[in-house]
C-alpha positions as CSV (number, residue, x, y, z in Angstrom):
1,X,16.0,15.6,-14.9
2,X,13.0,12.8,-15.7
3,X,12.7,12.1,-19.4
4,X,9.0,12.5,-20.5
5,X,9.0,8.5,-21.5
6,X,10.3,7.6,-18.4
7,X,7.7,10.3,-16.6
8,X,5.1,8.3,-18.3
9,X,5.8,4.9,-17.5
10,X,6.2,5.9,-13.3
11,X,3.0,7.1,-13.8
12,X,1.5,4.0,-15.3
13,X,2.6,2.2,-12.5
14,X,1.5,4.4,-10.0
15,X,-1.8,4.2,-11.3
16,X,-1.8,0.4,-10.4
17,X,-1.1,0.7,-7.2
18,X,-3.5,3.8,-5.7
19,X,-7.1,3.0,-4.5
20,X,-8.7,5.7,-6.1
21,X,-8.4,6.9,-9.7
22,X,-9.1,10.4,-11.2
23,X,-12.1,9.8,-14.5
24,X,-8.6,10.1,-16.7
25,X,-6.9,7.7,-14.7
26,X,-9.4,5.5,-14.8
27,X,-10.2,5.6,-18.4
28,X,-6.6,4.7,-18.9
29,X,-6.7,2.1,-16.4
30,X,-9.5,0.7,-17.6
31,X,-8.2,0.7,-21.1
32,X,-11.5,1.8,-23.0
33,X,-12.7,4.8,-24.5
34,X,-14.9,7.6,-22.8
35,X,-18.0,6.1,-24.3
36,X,-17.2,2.3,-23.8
37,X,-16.3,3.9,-20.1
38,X,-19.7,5.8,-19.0
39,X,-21.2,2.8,-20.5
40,X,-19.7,0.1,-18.7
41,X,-20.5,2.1,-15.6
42,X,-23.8,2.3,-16.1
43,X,-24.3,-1.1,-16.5
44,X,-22.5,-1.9,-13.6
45,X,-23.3,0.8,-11.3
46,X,-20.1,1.9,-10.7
47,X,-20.3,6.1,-10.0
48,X,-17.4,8.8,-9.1
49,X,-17.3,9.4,-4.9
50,X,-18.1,12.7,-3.8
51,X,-14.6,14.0,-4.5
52,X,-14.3,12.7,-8.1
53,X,-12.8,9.6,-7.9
54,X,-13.3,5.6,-8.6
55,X,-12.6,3.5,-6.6
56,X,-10.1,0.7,-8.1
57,X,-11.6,-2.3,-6.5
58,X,-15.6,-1.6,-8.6
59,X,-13.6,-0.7,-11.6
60,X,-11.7,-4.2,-11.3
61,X,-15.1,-5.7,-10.7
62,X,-16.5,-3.9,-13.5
63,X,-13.6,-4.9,-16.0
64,X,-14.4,-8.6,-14.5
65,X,-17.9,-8.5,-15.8
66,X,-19.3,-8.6,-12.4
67,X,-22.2,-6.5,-11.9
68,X,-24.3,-5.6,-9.4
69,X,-27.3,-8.0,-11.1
70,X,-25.2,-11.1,-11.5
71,X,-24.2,-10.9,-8.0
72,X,-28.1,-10.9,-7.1
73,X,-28.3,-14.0,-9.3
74,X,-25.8,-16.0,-7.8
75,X,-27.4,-15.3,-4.0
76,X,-30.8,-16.3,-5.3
77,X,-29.6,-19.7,-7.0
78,X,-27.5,-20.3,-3.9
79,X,-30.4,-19.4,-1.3
């Protein structure tokens, strides 16, 4: 039998290593609140796919501060 603490902490680390994370998942991931989370989403345009998920790789992006309007910046002052 799996003790809950231990139960917890598996699935902490499972949630670093799958591509996609459930909203729940994610907020945990992400360490923020719901609010903070549909927020920075917004700002960064990062949406749910159509079976619910987020993908890990826009949420790291998002967490960077990378959105999509600083990357448009950084083409135009390169081009």
């Amino acid at each position: 039998m799996i003790n809950k603490e231990d139960l917890v902490v598996m699935r902490a680390i499972s949630i670093c290593f799958k591509p996609f994370l459930k909203t729940e998942e994610a907020l945990i991931y992400c360490n923020l609140g719901r609010t903070q989370f549909s927020k920075r989403c917004d700002e960064s345009r990062v949406y749910k796919n159509n079976n619910g998920y987020y993908k890990r790789e826009e949420l790291d992006k998002m967490m960077e501060g990378e959105t999509d309007s600083s990357a448009r910046v950084k083409i135009r002052l390169k081009g």
